[in-house]
C-alpha positions in Angstrom: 8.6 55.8 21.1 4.7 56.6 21.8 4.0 52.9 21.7 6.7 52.2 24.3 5.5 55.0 26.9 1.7 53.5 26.1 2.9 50.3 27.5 5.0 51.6 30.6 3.2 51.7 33.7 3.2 55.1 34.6 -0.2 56.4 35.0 -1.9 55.9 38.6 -4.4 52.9 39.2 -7.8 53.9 38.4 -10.7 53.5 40.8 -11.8 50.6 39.2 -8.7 49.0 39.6 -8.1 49.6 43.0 -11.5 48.2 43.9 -10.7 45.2 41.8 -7.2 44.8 43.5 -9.1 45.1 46.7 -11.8 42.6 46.1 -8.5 40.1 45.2 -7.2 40.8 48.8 -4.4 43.2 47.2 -4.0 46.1 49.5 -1.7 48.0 51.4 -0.5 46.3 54.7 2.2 47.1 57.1 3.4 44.4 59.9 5.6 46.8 61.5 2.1 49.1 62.1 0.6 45.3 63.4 3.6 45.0 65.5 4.0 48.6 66.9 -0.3 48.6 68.2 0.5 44.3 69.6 3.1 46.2 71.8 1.2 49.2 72.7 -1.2 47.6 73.9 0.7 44.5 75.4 3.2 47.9 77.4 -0.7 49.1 78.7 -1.7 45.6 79.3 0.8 45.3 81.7 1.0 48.7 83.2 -2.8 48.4 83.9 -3.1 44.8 84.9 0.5 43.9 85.6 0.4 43.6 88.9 -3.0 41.8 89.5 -1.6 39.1 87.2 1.6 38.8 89.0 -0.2 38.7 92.1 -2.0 35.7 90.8 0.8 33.5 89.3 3.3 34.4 92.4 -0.2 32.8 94.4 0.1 29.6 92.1 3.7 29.0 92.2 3.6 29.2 96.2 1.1 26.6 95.8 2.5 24.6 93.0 6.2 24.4 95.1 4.2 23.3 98.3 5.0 19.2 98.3 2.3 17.3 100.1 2.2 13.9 101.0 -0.4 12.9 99.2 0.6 14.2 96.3 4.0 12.3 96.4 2.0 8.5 96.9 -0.5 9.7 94.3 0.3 10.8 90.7 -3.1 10.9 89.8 -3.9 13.9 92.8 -0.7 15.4 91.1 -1.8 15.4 87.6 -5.0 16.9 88.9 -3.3 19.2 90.6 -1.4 20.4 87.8 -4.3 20.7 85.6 -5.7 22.9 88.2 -2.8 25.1 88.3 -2.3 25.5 84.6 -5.8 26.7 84.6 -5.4 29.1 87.1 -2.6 30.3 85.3 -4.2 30.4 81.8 -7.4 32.4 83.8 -4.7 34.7 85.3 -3.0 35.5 82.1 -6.5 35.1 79.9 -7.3 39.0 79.7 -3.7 40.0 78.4 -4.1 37.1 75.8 -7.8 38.0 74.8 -6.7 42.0 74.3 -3.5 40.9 72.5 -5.8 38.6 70.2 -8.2 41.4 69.4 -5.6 43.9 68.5 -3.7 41.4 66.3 -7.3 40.7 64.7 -8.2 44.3 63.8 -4.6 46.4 63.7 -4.3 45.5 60.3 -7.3 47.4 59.2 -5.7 50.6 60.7 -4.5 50.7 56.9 -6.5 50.2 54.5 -9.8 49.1 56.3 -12.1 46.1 56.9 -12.1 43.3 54.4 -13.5 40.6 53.2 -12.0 38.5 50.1 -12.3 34.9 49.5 -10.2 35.3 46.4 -7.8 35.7 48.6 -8.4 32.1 50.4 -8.5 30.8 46.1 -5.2 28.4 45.6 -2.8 30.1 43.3 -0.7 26.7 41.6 1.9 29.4 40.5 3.6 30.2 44.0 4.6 26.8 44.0 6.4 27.5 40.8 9.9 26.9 42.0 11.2 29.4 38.6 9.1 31.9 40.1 9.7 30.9 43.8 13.8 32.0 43.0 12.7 34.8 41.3 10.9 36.7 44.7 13.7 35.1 46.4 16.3 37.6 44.6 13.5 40.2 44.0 13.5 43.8 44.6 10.9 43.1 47.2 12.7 40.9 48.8 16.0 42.8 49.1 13.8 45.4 50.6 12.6 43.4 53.0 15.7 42.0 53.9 17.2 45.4 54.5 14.2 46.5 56.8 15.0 43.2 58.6 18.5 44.7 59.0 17.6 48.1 59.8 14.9 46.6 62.7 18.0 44.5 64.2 20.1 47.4 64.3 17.9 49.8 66.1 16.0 47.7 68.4 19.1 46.0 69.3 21.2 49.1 69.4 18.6 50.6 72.2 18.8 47.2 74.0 22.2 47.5 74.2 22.2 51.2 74.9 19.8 50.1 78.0 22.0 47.9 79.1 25.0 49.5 79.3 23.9 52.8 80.7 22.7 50.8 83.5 25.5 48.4 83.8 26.6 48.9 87.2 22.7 48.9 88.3 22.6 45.4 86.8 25.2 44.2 88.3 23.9 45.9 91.8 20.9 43.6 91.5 23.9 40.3 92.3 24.2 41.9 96.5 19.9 43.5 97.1 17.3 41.2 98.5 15.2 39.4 96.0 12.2 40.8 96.4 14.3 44.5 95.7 15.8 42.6 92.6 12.4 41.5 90.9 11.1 44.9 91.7 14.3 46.7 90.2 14.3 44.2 87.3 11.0 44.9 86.3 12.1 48.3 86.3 14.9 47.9 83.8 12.8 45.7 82.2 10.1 48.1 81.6 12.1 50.8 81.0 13.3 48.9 77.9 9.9 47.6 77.0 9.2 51.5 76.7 12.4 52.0 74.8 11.7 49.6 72.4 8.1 51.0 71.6 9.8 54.2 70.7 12.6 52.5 68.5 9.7 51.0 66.7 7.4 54.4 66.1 10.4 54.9 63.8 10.6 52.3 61.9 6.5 52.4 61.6 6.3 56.4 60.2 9.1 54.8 57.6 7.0 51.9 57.0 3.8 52.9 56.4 4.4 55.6 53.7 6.4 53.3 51.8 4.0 50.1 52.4 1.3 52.6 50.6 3.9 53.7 47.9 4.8 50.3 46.6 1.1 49.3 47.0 0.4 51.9 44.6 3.4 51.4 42.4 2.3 47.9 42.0 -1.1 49.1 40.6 0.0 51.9 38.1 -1.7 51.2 34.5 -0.5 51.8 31.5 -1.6 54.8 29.2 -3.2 51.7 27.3 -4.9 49.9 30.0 -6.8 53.1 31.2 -7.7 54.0 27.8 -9.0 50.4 27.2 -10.6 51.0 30.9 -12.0 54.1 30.0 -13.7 52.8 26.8 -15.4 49.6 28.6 -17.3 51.9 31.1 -18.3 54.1 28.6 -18.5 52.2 26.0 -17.2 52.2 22.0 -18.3 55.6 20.6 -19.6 53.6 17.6 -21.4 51.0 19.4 -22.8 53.9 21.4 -23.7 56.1 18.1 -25.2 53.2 16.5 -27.5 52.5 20.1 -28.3 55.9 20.0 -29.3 55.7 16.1 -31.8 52.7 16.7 -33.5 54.7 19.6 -33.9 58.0 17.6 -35.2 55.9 15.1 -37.7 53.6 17.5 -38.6 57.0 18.9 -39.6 57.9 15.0 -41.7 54.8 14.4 -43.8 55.2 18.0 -44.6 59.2 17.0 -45.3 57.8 13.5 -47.6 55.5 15.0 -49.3 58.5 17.2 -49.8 60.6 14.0 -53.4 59.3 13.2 -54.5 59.8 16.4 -54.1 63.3 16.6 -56.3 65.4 16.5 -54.7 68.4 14.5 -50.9 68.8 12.4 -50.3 73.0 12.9 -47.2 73.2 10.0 -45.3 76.1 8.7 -46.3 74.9 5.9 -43.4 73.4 4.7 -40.6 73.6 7.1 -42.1 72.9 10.8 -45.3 70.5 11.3 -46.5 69.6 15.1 -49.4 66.9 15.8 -51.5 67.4 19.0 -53.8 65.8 20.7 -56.4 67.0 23.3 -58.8 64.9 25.2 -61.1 66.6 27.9 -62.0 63.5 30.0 -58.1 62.2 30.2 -56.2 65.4 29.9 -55.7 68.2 31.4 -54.4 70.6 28.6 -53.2 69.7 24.5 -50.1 67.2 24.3 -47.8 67.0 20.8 -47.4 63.4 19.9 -45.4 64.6 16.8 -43.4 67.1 15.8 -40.5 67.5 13.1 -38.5 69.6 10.3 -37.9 69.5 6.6 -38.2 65.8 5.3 -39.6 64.7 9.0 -42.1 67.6 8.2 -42.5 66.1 4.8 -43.6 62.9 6.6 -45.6 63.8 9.1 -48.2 65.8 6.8 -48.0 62.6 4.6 -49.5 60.7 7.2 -51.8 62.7 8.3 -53.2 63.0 4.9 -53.3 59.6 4.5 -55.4 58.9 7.8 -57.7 62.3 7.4 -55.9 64.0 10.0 -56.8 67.8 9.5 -53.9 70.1 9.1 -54.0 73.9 9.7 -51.5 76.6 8.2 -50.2 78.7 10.9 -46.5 79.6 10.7 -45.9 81.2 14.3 -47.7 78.9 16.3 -45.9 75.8 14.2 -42.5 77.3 15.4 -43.3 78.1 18.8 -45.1 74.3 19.7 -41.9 73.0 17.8 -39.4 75.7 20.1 -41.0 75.2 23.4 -43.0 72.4 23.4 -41.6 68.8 24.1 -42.4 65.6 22.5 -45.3 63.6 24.6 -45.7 66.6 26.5 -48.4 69.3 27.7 -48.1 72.7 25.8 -46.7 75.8 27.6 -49.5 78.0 28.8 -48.0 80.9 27.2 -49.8 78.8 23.7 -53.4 77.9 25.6 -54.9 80.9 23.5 -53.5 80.1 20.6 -54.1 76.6 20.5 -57.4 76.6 21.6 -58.6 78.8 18.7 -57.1 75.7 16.4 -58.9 73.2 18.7 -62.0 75.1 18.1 -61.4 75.0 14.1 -60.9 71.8 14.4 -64.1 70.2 16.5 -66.4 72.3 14.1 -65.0 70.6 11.1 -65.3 67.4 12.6 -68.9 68.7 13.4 -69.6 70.0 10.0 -68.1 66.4 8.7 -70.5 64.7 11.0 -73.8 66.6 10.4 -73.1 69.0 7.6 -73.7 72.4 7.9 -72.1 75.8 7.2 -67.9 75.1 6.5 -66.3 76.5 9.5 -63.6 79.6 8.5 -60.0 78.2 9.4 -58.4 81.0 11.9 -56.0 83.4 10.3 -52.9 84.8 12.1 -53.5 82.8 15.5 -51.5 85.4 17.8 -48.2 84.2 19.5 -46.4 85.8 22.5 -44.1 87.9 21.1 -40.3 86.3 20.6 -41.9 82.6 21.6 -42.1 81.5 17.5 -38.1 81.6 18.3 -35.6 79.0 19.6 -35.4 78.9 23.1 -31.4 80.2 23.0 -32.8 83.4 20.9 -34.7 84.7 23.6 
């Protein structure tokens, strides 16, 4: 039963996934939302500029109707006369056209954005799979669709013919009025309806839109599997992970190794803590540990710095506290300038003694430590 539920799609679609889908061109669109904002703007197209471009294509049919002599002896004048016209028109009409293009352009970004996929553009062979062609055909999707087809019938035409016959008796009035009264009054009916209709639809859009994003998302839920498997590629196998980690601990060993000989002092515990450091005046600006380590990594590090002549100096306290509070390839705390200084001191007169001979210098005994600072960092 746990293997079944792993392979259900019931978990939602990770960010990942979503931006994948997106990149693909997969995201949630509505063409009733499309539809609703091309007539909402086509209803204030025409309020606003209405009568302008009625005025203008009354002005070319007066002119079009007008039959001139010429024009009947001449088909060529009357093709050119034409051509004129249906420019006129097509300028008249041009600003209702251009604002209806741009809407239609950017309304379906009033969802889910601007976007830009040319996976989307790529040729899928499968859609022209005629198996899988019947099978959207008798889809849930489809039924769905065909149902919202229904439903958009019923109510636009229901309000149509609600309009209609609430105003029967008007219509029929418009048969006996003048006809400049009955293209006003039409366009009174007519926009009446127009109106009408763009109400009927803000219905079916707030039922469209939430569902439009529901099945979007439905059609991206994971399974418990797939996010796990997600999960794991971003982060990465734990044991490839442990094993990267491994090699850098271990190339980190090898470089501190390397910096061993070069210091210029190993402070140790004796046995348990062992910190090298390194002090040059004319590069830096206080002692750095190049080294430092416990037990076996202890073990090692005085090893080395036996084998290259590295001197070490016994000094329990200060060992813990450089090892506590002092990071790797970094300057020691000031708290520890005292104490450290004393050892750098110890250790240029040996080198001095080694160099020129001379009375032995006397190693320091019980270098003093801040009090609590020889502790882990936690304890204090």
């Amino acid at each position: 039963m746990a293997e079944e539920s792993d392979l259900e799609r019931t978990e939602p679609a990770t960010p990942k996934r979503l931006q994948k889908a997106r990149e693909e061109g997969q995201v949630a669109r509505s063409q009733e939302l499309t539809t609703f904002a091309l007539l909402m703007v086509a209803a204030a197209g025409l309020l606003f500029l209405g009568s302008a471009v009625m005025e203008k294509l009354i002005k070319i049919m007066q002119v079009g109707m007008q039959l001139e002599r010429e024009l009947a002896f001449q088909p060529d004048l009357m093709l050119t006369r034409f051509y004129e016209l249906a420019f006129e028109g097509l300028i008249a009409i041009a600003p209702m056209l251009l604002l209806l293009i741009i809407v239609a352009f950017f309304s379906p970004m009033l969802l889910s954005g601007w976007m830009i996929s040319a996976k989307a553009l790529t040729p899928k062979f499968d859609r022209i799979n005629p198996i899988k062609g019947f099978a959207r055909i008798f889809s849930m999707h489809s039924l769905i669709e065909l149902v919202k087809a229904i439903a958009k019938t019923i109510v636009i035409g229901g309000v149509a013919a609600l309009m209609i016959w609430h105003n029967k008796d008007e219509v029929m009035a418009l048969l006996t009025v003048p006809v400049d009264a009955g293209i006003g009054r039409t366009g009174e009916y007519l926009a009446m309806s127009f109106l009408l209709i763009i109400g009927a639809m803000v219905l079916i859009v707030v039922i469209d839109v939430p569902f439009q994003i529901w099945q979007h998302a439905k059609q991206l839920r994971m399974t418990k599997e797939e996010v796990r498997r997600e999960h794991k590629e971003d982060e990465g196998d734990p044991f490839v992970k442990a094993r990267i980690r491994g090699l850098q601990r271990e190339a980190a060993r090898r470089r501190m190794m390397a910096e061993i000989p070069k210091a210029d002092v190993i402070v140790t515990n004796p046995t348990h803590y062992a910190v090298a450091l390194k002090y040059k005046s004319e590069t830096m600006r206080a002692p750095t540990v190049v080294a430092k380590g416990v037990h076996l990594l202890a073990a090692r590090i005085r090893e080395v710095a036996n084998e290259h002549h590295v001197p070490i100096l016994e000094a329990p306290p200060l060992a813990r506290a450089l090892y506590y509070h002092a990071e790797l390839e970094s300057e020691i705390p000031e708290k520890l300038y005292t104490a450290v200084a004393e050892v750098l001191a110890y250790v240029f007169q040996l080198r001095r003694y080694n160099e020129y001979g001379g009375e032995y210098p006397q190693a320091p005994v019980d270098v003093p430590v801040p009090d609590g600072l020889d502790q882990p960092k936690h304890a204090e």
